[in-house]
C-alpha positions in Angstrom: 62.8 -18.7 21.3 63.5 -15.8 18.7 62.9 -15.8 15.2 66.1 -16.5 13.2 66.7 -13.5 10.9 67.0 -14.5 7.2 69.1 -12.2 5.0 68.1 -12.4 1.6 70.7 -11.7 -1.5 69.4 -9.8 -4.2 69.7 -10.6 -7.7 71.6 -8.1 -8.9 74.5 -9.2 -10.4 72.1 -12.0 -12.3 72.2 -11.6 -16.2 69.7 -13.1 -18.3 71.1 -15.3 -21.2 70.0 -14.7 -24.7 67.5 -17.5 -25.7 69.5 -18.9 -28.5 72.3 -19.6 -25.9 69.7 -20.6 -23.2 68.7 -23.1 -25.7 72.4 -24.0 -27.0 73.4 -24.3 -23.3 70.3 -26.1 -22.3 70.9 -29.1 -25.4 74.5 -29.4 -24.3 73.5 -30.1 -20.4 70.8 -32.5 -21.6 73.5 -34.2 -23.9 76.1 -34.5 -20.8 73.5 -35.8 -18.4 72.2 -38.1 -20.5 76.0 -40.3 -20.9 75.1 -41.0 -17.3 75.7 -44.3 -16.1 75.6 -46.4 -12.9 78.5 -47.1 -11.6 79.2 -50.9 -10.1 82.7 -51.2 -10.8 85.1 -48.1 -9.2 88.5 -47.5 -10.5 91.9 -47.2 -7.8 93.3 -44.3 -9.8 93.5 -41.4 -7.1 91.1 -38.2 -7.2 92.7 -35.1 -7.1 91.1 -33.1 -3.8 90.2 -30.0 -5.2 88.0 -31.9 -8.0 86.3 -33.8 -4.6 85.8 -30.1 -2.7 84.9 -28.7 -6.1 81.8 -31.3 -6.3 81.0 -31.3 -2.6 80.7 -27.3 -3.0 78.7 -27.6 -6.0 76.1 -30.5 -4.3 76.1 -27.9 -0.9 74.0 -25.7 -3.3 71.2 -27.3 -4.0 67.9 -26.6 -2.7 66.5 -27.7 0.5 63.3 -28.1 2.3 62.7 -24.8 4.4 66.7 -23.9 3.1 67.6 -26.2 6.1 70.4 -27.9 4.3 70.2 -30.9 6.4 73.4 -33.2 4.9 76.7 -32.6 7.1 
């Protein structure tokens, strides 16, 4: 069996934020994360689909063991 090739992205087009927004941005994440809640009780009001993809596409991206991305 042959190695898989990996192509690796550089980092080019990454910009470093200024601390005092690092730190602004990083209160304002830890403000939004902590109002979450378990949910028990679901609501029937319909989700629009492109807020569902949107979320899906956003969960694809987190890091995996080995970058296998196991989930389907």
């Amino acid at each position: 069996m042959e190695a898989e090739e990996h192509k690796f992205s550089s980092l080019e087009e990454y910009s470093e934020y200024p601390v005092r927004e690092m730190k602004q941005r990083s209160t304002s994440f830890y403000t939004e994360m902590k109002r979450r809640r378990t949910v028990r009780h679901f609501s029937d009001r319909v989700v629009d689909r492109t807020i569902i993809e949107n979320c899906l596409r956003t969960a694809a991206t987190a890091p995996s063991g080995a970058n296998m991305q196991p989930w389907s």
